[in-house]
N, C-alpha and C positions, 0 to 999 in steps of 0.2 A: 504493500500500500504506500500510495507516494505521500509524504507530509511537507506540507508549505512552509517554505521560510519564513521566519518574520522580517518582514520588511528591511528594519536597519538592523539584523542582529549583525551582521558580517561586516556594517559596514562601521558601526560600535566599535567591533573586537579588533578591527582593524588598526588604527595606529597603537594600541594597549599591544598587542603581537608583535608590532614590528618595534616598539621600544624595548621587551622584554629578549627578542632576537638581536637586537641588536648592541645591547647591552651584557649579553652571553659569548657574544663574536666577538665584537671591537669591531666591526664592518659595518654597515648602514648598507652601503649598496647591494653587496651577498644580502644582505639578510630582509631588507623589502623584497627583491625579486623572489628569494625561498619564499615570503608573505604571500606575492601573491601567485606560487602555486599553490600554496595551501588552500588559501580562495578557491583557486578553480577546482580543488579538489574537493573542498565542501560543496560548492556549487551540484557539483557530478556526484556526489553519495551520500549527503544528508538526506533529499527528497527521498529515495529509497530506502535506505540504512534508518532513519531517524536523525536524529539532534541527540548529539554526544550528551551526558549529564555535564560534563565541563567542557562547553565549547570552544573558551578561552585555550584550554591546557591542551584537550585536541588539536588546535590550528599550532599553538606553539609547540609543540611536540612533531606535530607533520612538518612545521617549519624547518625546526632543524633538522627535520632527518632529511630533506633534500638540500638544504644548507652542507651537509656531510657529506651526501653525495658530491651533491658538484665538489668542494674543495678533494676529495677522492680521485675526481675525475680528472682534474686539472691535473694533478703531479700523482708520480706513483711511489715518491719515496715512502721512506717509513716513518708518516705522521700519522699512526693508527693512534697513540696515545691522543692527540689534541684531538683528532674527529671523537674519540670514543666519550673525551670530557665535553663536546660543546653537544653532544647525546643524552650527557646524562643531567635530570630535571634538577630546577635547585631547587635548596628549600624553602627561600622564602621571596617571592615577586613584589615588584613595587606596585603602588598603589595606581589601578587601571586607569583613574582619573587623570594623576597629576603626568601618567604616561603620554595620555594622551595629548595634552597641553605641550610636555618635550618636544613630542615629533612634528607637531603643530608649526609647532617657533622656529623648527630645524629648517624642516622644508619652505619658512617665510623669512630665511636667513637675507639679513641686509645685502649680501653677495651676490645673493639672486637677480636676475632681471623680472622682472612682474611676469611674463609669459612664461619665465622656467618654473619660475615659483608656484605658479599657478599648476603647473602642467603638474608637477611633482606635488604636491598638497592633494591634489585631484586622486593622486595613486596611492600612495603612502598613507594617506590621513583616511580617503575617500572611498577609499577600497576598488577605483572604478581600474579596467584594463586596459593596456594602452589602446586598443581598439577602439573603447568605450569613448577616453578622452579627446583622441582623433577624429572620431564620427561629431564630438558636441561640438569641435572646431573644424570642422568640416576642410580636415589636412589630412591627405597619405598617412596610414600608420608609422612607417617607416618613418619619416619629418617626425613625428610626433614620440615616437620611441628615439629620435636623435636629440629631441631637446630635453627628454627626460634623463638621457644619459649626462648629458653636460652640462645639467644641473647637480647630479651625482656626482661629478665632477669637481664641481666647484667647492661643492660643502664636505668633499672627502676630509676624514683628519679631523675635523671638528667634533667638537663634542654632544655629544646628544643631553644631557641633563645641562640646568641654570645655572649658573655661577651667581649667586646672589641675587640679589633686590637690583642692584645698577647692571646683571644681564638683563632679568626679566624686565626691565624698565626701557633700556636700549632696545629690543628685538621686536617690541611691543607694536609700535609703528607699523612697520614693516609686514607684521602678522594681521594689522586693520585692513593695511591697504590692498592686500593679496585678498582677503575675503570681500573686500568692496570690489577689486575688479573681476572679482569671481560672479559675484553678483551680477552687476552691471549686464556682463557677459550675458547673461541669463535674459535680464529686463530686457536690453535691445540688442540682439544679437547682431553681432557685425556684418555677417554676410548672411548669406542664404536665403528662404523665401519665408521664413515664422518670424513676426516683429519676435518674439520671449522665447527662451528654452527653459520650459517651467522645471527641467529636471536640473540645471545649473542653478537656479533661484532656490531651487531647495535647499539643495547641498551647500550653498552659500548658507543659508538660516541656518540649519543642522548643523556645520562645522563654527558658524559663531555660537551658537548657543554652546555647545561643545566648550569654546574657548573659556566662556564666560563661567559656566561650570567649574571648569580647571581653577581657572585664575582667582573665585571664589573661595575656592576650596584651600588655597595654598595661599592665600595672602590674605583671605577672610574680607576682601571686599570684589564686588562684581567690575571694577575699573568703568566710568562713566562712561569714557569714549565706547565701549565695547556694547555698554549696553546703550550707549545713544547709537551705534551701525545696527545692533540686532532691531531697535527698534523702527527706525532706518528703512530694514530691507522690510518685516511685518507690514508697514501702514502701506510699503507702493507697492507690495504683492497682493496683498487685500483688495486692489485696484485689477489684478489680472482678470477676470470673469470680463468686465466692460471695457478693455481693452482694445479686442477687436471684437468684429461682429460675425454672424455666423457664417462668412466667406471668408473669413479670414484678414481682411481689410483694415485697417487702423481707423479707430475712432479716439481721436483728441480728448484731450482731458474734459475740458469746457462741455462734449457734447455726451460725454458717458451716464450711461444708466446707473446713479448710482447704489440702486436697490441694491444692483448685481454684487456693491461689495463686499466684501467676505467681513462681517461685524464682527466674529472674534476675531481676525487680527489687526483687526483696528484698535479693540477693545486693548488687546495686549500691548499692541505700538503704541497707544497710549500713555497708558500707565507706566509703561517704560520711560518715555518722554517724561514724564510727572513726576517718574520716581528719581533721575538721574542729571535735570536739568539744572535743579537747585544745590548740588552737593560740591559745586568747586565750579572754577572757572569754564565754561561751558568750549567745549573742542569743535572743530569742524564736522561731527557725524554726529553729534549731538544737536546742534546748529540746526543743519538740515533734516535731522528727524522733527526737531518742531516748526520747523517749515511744512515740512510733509502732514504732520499731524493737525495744523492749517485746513489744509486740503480737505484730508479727512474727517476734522470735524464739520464742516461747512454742507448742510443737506441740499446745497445747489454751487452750480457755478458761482452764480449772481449772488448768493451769499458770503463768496470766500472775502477774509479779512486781507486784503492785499496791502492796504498801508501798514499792516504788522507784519507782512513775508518780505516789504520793502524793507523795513527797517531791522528785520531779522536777515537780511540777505546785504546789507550794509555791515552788519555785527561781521558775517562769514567772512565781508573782503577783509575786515583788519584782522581776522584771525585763520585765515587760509587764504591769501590774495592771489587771482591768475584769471584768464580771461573766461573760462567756461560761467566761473562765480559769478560775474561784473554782465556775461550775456544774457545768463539766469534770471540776475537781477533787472536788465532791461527791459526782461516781458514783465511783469512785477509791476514796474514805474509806468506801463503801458497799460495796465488796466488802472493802478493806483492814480498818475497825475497825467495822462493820457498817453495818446502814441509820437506830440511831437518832442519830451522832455526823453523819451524810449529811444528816439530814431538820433537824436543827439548826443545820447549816453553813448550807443553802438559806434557814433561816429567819433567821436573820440576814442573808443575801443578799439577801433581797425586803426586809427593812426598812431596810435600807444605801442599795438605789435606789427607795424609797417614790416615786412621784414622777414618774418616769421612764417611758421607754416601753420601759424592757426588761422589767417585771414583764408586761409580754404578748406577750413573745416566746412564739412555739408550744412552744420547747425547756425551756422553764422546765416546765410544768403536766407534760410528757412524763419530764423527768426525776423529778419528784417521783412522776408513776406509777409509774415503776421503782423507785425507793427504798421507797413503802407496797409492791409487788409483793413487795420483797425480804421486807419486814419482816412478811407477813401481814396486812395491809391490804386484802385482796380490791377489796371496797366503796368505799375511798375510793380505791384503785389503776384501776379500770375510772370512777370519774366523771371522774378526770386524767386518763386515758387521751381520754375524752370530750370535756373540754378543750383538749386537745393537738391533735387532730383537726378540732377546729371552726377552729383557726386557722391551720393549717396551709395553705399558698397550693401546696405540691406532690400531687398526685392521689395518686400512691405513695405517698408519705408520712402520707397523711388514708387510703388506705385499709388501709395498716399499722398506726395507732391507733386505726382503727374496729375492725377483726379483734383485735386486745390485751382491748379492751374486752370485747367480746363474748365472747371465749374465756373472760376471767376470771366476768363472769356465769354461763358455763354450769358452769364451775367449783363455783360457789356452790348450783348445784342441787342 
């Protein structure tokens, strides 16, 4: 009789296994890849077999015996002794929790590039196969098992446990930003033809809640910024249902059903926002969780408080400053003190980064169509529309600013 996995048990036991492997070895590289054979081997004989009574000591135990094999394989001298010691169980395992947080921070190592980091977090933490993490980046396996390797690469030698309060404090960052671009990744996927990869959005919430768990646990407070991103990702996921429509189509924030929203995780964005805003000097993912939670409470468009996401989106520039903040803020001042204080903001903005390769960002030409949109612009709002469109690398997204454009010409008839 075949018996169903639960859902995340494999993907739980996952970095607690590879911290436990890899604190037995001294390798990190060996001993993820032994991880996730064990994976696929539970994968292939739990549903028949059952669910081991200790799932955990099963994977760590199948771990290292292919851990043993390969280093067997490789050389044939005589290291029977050290294979027959990284065989034998120890007696006492660290605590699953703060495991998981180690490997967490390793694979979000400062050294990383955010796409390694990513890629590797994805496998090691996420328990996904490189196939998996390939298909959600829609890259050749191979690309994808090349930047997971020279990510291993670069964190080799390093150590897997904190060195203090000023490690865990340094790594921290680094560990936000990786789960925020993990996110993102999810919300608007960069290529391909889905605006969201709701299986990426997940994994982003589950590996922060994860963090924030750990980081609780070992330092006895949940850190604000962490739980201002988990709260963050909760309120604009709550948003997925209205999203698109049932073609798949994008539907803009302003014109969304908001029945469709998912009310407990708004409920919990919330109270997150409520519970983490007041407790110290308020961080950038804090910031815009209560911007977002704005949105969310607001039972319409025409309700949302825009003179407080202006002034909350002023707070973001002096405390994370860079042009995405500053274009944010100019749809903001566009509904707040109309579209010509907006279209002036922006235009100081393109000549701030004259130069740069953010004046061709796709978001740039898309906001300014919305601001001429606002202001009665028809004509010059459907050629930014048109612009928006041409650079746009997501299908959804090019054909959401083809449809703008077009509507607004027929507008004009």
């Amino acid at each position: 009789m075949t018996e169903a996995l639960p859902a995340d048990l494999l993907r739980d036991l996952t970095p607690q296994v590879v911290a436990i492997v890899t604190r037995r070895s001294g390798d990190f590289d060996a001993a993820e890849d032994a991880v996730q054979e064990a994976l696929i081997e539970a994968v292939r004989t739990w549903p028949e077999r059952g669910i081991p009574a200790e799932p955990r000591g099963w994977l760590v135990t199948t771990a290292m015996r292919r851990l043993v094999d390969a280093k067997r394989s490789e050389s044939r001298r005589p290291d029977r002794e050290r294979a027959d010691h990284l065989a034998e169980p120890e007696g006492q395992e660290t605590s699953a929790v703060d495991d998981s947080l180690d490997v967490l921070l390793l694979c979000c190592h400062p050294s990383l590039t955010p796409a390694s980091a990513v890629a590797l977090t994805l496998r090691a933490v996420g328990g996904l196969t490189t196939r998996e993490i390939a298909h959600a980046y829609l890259v050749p396996e191979k690309t994808m098992a090349q930047r997971i390797s020279r990510a291993k690469a670069t964190i080799k030698g390093r150590s897997l446990g904190i060195d203090g309060t000023a490690d865990l404090a340094a790594r921290i960052p680094a560990m936000l930003k990786v789960l925020y671009l993990l996110f993102n990744e999810g919300y608007v996927a960069t290529e391909g033809d889905r605006l969201q990869r709701v299986d990426l959005c997940a994994e982003a919430i589950r590996l922060t809640r994860l963090a924030r768990t750990a980081l609780t646990r070992m330092t006895g407070s949940g850190h604000g910024e962490l739980g201002g991103l988990l709260a963050l990702m909760l309120l604009l996921d709550a948003r997925r249902p209205a999203r698109v429509d049932a073609h798949g189509a994008v539907v803009p924030l302003a014109e969304q059903d908001r029945s469709l929203w998912r009310a407990e995780a708004t409920r919990e964005g919330v109270a997150l926002v409520d519970a983490v805003i007041g407790t110290g000097r308020p961080g950038p993912y804090q910031i815009q969780a209560a911007i977002a939670a704005l949105h969310n409470r607001a039972p319409s468009a025409e309700d949302t408080d825009w003179l407080q996401i202006t002034a909350l989106y002023g707070l973001l520039e002096k405390v994370a400053p860079g042009p995405i903040v500053t274009l944010n803020k100019a749809v903001a001042v566009g509904y707040a003190d109309g579209p010509g204080p907006a279209l002036a903001l922006l235009d100081d903005l393109l000549r701030d980064c004259a130069g740069n390769g953010f004046v061709d960002h796709p978001r740039v030409p898309a906001v300014r169509a919305h601001l001429l949109e606002l202001a009665g612009d028809l004509d010059g709002a459907a050629a930014a529309y048109d612009l928006a469109a041409a650079r746009a690398t997501n299908l959804a997204e090019r054909r959401f600013l083809t449809s703008k454009a077009a509507a607004l010409r027929d507008a004009r008839c």
